[in-house]
C-alpha positions as a Markdown table, in Angstrom:
| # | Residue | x | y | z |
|---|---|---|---|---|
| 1 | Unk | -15.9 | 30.7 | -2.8 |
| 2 | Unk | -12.1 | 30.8 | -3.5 |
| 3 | Unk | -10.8 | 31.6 | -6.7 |
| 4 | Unk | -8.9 | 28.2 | -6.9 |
| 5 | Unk | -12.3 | 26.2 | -6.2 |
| 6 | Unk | -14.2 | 28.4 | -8.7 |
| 7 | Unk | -12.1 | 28.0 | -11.2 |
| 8 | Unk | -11.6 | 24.6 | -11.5 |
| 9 | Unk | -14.8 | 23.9 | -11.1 |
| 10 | Unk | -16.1 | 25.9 | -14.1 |
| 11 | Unk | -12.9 | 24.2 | -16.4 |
| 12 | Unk | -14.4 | 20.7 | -15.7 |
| 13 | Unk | -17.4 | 22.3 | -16.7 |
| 14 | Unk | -16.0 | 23.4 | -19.8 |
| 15 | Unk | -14.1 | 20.4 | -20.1 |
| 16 | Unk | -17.7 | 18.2 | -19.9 |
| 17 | Unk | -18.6 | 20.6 | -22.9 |
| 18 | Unk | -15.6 | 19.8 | -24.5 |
| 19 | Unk | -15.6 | 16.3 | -24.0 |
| 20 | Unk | -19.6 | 16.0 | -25.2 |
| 21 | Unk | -18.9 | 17.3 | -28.6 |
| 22 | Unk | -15.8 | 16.2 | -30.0 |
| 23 | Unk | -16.4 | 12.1 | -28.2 |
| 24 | Unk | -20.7 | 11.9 | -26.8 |
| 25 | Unk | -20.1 | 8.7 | -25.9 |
| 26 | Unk | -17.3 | 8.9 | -23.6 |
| 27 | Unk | -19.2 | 11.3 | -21.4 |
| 28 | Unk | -20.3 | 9.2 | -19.1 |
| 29 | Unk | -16.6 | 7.9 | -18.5 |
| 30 | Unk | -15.7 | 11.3 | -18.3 |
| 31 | Unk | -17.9 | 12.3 | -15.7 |
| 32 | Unk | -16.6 | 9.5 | -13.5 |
| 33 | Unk | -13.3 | 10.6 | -14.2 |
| 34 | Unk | -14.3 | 14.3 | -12.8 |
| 35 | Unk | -15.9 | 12.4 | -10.0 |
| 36 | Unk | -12.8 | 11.1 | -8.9 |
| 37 | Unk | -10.7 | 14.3 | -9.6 |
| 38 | Unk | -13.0 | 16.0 | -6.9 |
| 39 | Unk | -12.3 | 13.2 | -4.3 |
| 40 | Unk | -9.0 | 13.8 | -5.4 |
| 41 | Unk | -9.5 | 17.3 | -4.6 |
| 42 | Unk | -11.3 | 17.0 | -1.4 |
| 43 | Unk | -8.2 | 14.4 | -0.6 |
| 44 | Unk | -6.1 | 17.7 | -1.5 |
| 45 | Unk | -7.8 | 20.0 | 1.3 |
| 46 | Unk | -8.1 | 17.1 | 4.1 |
| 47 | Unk | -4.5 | 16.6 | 4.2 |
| 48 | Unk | -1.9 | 19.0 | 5.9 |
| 49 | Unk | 0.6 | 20.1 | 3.0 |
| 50 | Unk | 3.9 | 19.7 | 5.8 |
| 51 | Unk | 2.9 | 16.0 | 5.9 |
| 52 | Unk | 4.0 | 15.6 | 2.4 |
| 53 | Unk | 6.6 | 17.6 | 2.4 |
| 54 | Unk | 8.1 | 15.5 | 5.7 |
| 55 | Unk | 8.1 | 12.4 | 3.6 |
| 56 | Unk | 8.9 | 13.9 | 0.0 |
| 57 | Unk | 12.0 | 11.6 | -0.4 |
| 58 | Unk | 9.6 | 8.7 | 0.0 |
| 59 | Unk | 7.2 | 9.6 | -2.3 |
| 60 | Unk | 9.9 | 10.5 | -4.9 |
| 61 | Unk | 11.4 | 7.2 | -4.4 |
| 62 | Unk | 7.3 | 5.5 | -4.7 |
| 63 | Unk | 7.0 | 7.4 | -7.8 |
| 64 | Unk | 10.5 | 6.6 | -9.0 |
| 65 | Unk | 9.6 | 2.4 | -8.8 |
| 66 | Unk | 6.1 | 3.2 | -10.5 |
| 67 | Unk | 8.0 | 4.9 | -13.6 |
| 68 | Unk | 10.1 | 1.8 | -13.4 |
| 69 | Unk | 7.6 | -0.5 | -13.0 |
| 70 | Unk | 5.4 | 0.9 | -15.9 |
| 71 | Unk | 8.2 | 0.4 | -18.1 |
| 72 | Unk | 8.5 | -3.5 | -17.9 |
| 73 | Unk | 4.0 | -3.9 | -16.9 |
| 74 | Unk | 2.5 | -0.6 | -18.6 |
| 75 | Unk | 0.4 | -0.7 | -21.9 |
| 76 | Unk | 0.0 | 2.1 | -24.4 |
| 77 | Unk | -1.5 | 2.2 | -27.9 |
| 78 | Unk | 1.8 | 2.4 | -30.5 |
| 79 | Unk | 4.0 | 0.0 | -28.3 |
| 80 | Unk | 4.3 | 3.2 | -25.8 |
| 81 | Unk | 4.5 | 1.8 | -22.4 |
| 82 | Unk | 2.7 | 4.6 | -20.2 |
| 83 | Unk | -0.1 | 3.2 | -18.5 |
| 84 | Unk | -1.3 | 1.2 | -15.7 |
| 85 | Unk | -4.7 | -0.3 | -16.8 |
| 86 | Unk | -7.5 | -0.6 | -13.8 |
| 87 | Unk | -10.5 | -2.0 | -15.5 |
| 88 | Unk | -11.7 | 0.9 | -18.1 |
| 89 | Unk | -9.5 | 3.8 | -16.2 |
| 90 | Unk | -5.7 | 4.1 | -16.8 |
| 91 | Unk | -3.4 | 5.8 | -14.2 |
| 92 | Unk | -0.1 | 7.3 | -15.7 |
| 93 | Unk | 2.9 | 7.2 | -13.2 |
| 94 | Unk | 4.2 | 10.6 | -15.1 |
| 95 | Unk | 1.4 | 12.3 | -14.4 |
| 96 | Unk | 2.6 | 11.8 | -10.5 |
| 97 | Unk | 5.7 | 12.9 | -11.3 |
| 98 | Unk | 4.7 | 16.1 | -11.9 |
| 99 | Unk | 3.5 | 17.4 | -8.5 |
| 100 | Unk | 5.6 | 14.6 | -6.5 |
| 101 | Unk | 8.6 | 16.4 | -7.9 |
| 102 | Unk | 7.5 | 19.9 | -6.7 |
| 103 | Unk | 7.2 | 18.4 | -3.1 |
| 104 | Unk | 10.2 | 16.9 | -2.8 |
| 105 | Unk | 12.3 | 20.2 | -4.1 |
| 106 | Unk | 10.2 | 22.5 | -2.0 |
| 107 | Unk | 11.4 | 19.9 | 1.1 |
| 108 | Unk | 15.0 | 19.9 | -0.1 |
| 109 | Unk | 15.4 | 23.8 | -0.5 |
| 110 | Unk | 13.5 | 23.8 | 2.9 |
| 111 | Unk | 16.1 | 21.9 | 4.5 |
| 112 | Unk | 19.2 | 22.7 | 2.9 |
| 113 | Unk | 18.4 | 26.2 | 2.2 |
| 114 | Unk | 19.2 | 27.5 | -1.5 |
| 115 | Unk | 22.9 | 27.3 | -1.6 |
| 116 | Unk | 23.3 | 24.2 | -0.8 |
| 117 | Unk | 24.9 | 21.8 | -3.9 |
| 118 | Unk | 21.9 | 20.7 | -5.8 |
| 119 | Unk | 23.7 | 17.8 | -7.6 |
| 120 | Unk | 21.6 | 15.2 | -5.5 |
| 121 | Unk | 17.9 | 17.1 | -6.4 |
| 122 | Unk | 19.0 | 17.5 | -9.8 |
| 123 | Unk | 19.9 | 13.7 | -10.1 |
| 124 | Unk | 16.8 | 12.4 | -8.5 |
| 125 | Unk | 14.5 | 15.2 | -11.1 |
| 126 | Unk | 16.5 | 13.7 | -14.0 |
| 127 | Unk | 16.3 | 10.1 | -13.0 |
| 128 | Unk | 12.1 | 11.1 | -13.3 |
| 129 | Unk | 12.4 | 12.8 | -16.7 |
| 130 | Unk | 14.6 | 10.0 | -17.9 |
| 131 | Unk | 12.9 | 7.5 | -16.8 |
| 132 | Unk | 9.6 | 9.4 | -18.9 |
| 133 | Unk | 11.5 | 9.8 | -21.8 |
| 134 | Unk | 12.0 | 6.2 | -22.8 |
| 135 | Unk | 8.1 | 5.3 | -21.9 |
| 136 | Unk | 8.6 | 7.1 | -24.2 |
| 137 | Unk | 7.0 | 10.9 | -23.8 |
| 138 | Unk | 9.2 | 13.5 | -24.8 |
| 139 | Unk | 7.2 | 16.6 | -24.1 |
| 140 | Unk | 6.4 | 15.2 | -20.4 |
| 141 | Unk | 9.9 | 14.8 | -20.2 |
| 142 | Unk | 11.0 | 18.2 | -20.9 |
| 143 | Unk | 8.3 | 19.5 | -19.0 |
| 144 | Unk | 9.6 | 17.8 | -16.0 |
| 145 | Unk | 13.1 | 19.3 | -16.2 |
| 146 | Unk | 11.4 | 22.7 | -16.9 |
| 147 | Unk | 9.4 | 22.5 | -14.1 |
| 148 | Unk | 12.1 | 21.6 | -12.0 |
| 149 | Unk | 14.4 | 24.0 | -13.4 |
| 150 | Unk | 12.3 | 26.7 | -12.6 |
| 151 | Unk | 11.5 | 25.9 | -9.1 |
| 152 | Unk | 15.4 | 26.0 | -8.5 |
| 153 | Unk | 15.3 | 29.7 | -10.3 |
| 154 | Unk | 12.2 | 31.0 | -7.8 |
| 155 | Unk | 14.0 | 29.0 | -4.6 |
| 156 | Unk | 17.0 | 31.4 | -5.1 |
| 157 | Unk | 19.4 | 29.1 | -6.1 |
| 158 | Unk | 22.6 | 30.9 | -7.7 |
| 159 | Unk | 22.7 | 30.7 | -11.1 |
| 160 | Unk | 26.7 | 29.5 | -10.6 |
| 161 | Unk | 24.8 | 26.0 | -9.7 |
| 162 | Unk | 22.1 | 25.7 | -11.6 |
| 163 | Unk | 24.3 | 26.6 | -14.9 |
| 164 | Unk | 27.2 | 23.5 | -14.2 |
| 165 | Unk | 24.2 | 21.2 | -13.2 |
| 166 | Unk | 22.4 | 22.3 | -16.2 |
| 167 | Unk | 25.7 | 21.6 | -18.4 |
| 168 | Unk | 26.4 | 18.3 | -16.8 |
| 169 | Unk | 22.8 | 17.4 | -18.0 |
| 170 | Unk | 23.2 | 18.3 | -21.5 |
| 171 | Unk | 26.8 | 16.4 | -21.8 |
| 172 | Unk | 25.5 | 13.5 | -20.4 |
| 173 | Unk | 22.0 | 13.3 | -22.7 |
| 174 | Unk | 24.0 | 14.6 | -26.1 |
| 175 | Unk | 26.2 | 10.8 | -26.9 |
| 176 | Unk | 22.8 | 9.7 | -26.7 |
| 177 | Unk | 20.1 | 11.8 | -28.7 |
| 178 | Unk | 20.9 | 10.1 | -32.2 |
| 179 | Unk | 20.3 | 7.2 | -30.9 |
| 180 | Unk | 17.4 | 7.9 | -28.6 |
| 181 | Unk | 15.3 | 9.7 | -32.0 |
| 182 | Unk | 16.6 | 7.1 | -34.1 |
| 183 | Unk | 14.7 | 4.6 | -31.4 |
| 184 | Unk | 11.5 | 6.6 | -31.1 |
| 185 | Unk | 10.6 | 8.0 | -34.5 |
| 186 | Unk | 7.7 | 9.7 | -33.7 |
| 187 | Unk | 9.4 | 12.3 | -31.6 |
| 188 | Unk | 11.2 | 13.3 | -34.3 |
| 189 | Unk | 8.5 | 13.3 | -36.2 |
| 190 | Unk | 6.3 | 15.3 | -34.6 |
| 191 | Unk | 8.9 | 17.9 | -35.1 |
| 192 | Unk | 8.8 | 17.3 | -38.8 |
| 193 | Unk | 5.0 | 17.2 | -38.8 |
| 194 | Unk | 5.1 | 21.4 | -36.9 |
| 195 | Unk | 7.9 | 22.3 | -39.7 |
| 196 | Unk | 5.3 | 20.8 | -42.6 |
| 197 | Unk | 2.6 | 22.5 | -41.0 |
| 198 | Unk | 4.6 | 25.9 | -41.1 |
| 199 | Unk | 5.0 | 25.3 | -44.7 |
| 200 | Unk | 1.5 | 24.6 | -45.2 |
| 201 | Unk | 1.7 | 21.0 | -45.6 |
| 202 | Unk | -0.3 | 19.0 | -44.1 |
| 203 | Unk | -2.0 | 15.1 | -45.1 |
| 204 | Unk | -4.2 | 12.7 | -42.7 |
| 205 | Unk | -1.6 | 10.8 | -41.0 |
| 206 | Unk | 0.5 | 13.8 | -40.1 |
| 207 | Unk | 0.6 | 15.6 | -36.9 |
| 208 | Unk | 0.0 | 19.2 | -39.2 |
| 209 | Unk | -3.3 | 18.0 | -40.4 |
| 210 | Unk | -4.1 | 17.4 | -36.2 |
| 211 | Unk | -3.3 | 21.3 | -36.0 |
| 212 | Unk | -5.1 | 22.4 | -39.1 |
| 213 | Unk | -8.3 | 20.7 | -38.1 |
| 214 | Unk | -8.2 | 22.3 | -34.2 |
| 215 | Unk | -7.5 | 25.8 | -36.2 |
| 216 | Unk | -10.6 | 24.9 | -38.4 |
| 217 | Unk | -12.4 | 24.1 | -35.5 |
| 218 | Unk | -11.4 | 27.3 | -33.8 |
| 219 | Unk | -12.7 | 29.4 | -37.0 |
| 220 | Unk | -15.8 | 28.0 | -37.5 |
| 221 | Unk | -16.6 | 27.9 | -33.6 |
| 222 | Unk | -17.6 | 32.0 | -34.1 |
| 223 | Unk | -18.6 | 34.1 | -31.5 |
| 224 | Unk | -20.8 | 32.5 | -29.8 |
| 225 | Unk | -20.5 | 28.7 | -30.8 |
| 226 | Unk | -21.9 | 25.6 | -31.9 |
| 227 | Unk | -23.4 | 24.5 | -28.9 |
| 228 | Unk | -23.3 | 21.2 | -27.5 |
| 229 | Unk | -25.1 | 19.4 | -30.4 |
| 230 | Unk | -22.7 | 20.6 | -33.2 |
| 231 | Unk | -21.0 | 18.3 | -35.2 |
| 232 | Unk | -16.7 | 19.0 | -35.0 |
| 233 | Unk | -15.0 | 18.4 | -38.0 |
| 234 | Unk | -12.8 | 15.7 | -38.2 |
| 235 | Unk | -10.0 | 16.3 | -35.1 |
| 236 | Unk | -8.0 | 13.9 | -33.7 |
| 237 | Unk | -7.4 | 13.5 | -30.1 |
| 238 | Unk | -10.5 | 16.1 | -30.0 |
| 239 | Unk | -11.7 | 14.6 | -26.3 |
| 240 | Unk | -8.1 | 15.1 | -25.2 |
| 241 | Unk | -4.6 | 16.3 | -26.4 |
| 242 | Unk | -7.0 | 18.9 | -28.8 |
| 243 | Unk | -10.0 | 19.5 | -26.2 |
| 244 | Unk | -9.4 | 23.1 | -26.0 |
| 245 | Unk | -10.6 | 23.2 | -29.9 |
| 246 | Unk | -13.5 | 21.6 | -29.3 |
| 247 | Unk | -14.6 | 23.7 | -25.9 |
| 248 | Unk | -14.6 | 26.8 | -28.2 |
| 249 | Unk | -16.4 | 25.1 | -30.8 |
| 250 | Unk | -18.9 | 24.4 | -28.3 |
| 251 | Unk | -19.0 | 27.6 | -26.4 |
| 252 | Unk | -17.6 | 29.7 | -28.9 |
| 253 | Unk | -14.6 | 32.9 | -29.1 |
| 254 | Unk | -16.3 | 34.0 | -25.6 |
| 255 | Unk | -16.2 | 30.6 | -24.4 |
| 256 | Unk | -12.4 | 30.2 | -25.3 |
| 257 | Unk | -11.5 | 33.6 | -23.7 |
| 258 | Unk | -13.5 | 32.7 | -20.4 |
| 259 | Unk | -11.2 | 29.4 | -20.2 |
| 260 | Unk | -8.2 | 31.1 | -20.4 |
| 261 | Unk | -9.3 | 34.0 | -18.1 |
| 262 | Unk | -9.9 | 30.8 | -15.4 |
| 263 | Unk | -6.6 | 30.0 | -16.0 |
| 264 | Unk | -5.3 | 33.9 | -15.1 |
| 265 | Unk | -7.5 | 33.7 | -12.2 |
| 266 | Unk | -6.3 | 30.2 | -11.3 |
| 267 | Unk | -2.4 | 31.5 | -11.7 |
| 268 | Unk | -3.0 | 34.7 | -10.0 |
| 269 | Unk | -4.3 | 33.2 | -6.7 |
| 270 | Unk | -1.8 | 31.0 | -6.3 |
| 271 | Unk | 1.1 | 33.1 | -6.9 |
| 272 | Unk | -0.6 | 35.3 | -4.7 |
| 273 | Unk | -0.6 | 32.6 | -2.1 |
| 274 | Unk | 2.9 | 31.7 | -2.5 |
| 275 | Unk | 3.8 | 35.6 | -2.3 |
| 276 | Unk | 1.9 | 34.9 | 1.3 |
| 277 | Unk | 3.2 | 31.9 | 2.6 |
| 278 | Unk | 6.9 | 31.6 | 3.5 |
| 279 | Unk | 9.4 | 28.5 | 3.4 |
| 280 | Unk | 8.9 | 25.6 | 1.7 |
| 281 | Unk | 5.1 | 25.8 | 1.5 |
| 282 | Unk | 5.7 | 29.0 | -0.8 |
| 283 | Unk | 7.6 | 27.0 | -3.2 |
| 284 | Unk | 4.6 | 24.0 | -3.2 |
| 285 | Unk | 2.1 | 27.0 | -3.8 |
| 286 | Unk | 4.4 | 28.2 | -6.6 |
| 287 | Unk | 5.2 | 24.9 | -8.2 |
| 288 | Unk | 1.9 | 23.5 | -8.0 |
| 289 | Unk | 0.4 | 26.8 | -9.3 |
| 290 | Unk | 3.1 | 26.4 | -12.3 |
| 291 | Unk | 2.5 | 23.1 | -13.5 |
| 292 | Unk | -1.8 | 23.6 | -13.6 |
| 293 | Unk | -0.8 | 26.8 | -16.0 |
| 294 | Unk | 2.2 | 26.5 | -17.9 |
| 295 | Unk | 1.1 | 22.9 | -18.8 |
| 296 | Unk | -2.6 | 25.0 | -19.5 |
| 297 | Unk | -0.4 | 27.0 | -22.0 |
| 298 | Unk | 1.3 | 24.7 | -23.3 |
| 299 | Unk | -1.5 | 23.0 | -24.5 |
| 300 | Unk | -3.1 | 25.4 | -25.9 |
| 301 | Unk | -0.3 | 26.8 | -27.6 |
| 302 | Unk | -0.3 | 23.7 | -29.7 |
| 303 | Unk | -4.1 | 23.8 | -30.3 |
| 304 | Unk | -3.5 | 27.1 | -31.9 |
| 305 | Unk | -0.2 | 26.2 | -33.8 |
| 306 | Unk | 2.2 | 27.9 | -31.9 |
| 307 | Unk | 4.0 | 24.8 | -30.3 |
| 308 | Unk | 4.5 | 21.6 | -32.0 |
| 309 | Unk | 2.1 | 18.6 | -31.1 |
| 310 | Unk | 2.9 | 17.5 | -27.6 |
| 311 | Unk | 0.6 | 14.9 | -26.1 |
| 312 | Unk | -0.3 | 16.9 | -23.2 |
| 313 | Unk | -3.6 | 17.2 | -21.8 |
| 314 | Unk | -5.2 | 20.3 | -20.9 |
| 315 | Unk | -5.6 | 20.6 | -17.0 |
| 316 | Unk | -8.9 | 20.1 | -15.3 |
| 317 | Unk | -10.6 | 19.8 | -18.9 |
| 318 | Unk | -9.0 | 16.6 | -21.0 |
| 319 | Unk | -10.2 | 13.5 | -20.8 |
| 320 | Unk | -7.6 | 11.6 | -19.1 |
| 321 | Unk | -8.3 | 10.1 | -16.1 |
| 322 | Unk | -4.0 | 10.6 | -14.2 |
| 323 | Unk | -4.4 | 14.3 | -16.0 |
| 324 | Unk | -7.9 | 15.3 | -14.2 |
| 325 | Unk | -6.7 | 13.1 | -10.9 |
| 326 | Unk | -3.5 | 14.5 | -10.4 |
| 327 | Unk | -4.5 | 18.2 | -11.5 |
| 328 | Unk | -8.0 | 18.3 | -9.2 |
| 329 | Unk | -5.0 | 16.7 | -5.9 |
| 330 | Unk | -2.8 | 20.0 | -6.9 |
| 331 | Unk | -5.9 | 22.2 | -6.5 |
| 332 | Unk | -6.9 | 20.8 | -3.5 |
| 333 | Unk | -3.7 | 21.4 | -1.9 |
| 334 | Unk | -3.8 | 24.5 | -3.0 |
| 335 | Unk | -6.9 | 25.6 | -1.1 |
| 336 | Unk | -5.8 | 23.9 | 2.0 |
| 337 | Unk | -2.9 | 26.4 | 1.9 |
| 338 | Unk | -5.1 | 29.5 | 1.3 |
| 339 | Unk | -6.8 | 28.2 | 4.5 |
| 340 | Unk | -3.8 | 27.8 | 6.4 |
| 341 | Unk | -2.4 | 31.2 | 5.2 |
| 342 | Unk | -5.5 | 32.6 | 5.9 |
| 343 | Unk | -5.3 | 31.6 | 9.6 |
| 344 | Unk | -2.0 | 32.7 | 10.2 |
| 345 | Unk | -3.6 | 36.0 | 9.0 |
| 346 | Unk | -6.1 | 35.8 | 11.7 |
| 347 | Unk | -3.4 | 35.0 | 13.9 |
| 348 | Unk | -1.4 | 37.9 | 13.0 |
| 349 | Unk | -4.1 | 40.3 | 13.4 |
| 350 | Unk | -5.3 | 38.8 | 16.8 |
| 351 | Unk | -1.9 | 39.0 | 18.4 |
């Protein structure tokens, strides 16, 4: 079995664990949503990568009018406006975002080459990020534009570019920060809740008391765990935003150093692969390997109280339904290009 398959099957695993403990009676849901994630998955293998990387612009542009559209038709508890609701499951056009964007830079560096004026690609990724930020979702944002950002850095584009791009960006954005957190308190907010929480301040309806009770969670998880019938203390956002906490509550330290060893694994393979592959499809295996683990670490930094509270979900193990969709489609395509580097290998060695 591939490394890529193996892993992410044993994170939903973890992630039913998870799941069980800190919500029981949103299992169920949960396991539908997992159900899904590995038709998107199988979706993932089926299709030939070069097909969506031939009509990238067009799915940019799709994703693009959903982002829009969500704005004006989406729900969201708080007044946020970041779902479509289908019956009990939500789909979050962000969530999209993510590996739409990594397409559709691969396919422009692929056809352009990487010195080729990036002020188009860069406008299109920022129309996505701004178009997240005022759903709003700050940390999506900025994960977006770091995603992005990266993928320009790995494509070889010279850092003359990418640094006047990059400064265009932040002229444009600055006239409109104070009144953008003025707007949208709780971004703000959260900040102040990570600064309290570094002071060792922390009260109920504060994001620092969220972080406290994962770390309490963390320490009283021991060695070996709880097991599935413990009760969690008191963590919001346990089933989701916070569900690495509860997996090592439920599995224990062991458990919590097996997750993050899948996610090694999981990042290993696939920058192996797009050390293999060449073109375009290198950049998809990179990018797509990139957003399953930095946004991995991302979350987990938080859990653990390095990061501030973001919002983001835990790939292949939170709750959300766009989150476990979107993340099982990027491991899917993933193994379809370990089969298709593995046959040019064949190839190679035949001829």
């Amino acid at each position: 079995m591939d490394p890529l398959l193996l892993s992410a099957l044993l994170l939903m695993a973890f992630g039913l664990l998870g799941v069980g403990v800190a919500e029981p009676s949103l299992l169920q849901g949960h396991l539908l949503r997992i159900g899904l994630s590995l038709v998107a998955l199988l979706l993932g293998t089926l299709l030939p990568p070069k097909l969506y990387l031939r009509h990238a612009r067009l799915l940019l542009v799709g994703t693009l009018a959903l982002l829009v559209l969500v704005l004006f038709l989406g729900d969201g508890p708080g007044g946020v406006r970041r779902w479509f609701y289908l019956g009990p499951l939500g789909f979050q056009p962000s969530e999209l975002a993510k590996v739409v964007l990594v397409f559709y830079l691969a396919s422009f560096v692929g056809r352009k080459g990487n010195d080729y004026p990036i002020v188009g690609a860069a406008v299109l990724a920022a129309a996505a990020a701004g178009l997240v930020l005022v759903e709003p979702d700050f940390a999506t944002a900025l994960f977006l534009v770091t995603l992005s950002a990266l993928l320009f850095v790995f494509a070889g584009v010279p850092w003359r570019r990418l640094f006047f791009v990059g400064l265009a960006g932040l002229l444009a954005i600055l006239p409109f920060s104070g009144y953008y957190l003025a707007r949208f308190r709780y971004v703000s907010e959260r900040f102040t809740g990570f600064l309290n929480y570094l002071q060792g301040e922390a009260s109920p309806d504060r994001t620092a008391y969220q972080v406290l009770q994962a770390q309490k969670a963390l320490l009283l998880a021991g060695p070996f765990g709880q097991g599935p019938g413990g009760v969690l203390p008191h963590l919001p956002e346990a089933h989701n935003d916070m569900v690495f906490a509860s997996v090592v509550f439920a599995t224990g330290w062991l458990g919590g150093l097996v997750v993050l060893f899948l996610y090694a694994l999981l990042f290993l393979r696939g920058l192996s692969l797009a050390l293999t592959l060449k073109g375009p499809e290198s950049l998809v295996a990179l990018g797509l390997t990139l957003y399953l683990t930095l946004q991995a670490a991302l979350n987990i930094g938080v859990t653990v109280g390095f990061l501030p509270v973001t919002g983001v979900p835990l790939p292949l193990v939170s709750y959300g339904g766009s989150s476990l969709l979107v993340s099982g489609f990027a491991v899917g395509v993933l193994l379809r290009l370990a089969r298709e580097a593995k046959r040019k290998e064949v190839q190679a060695w035949s001829s």
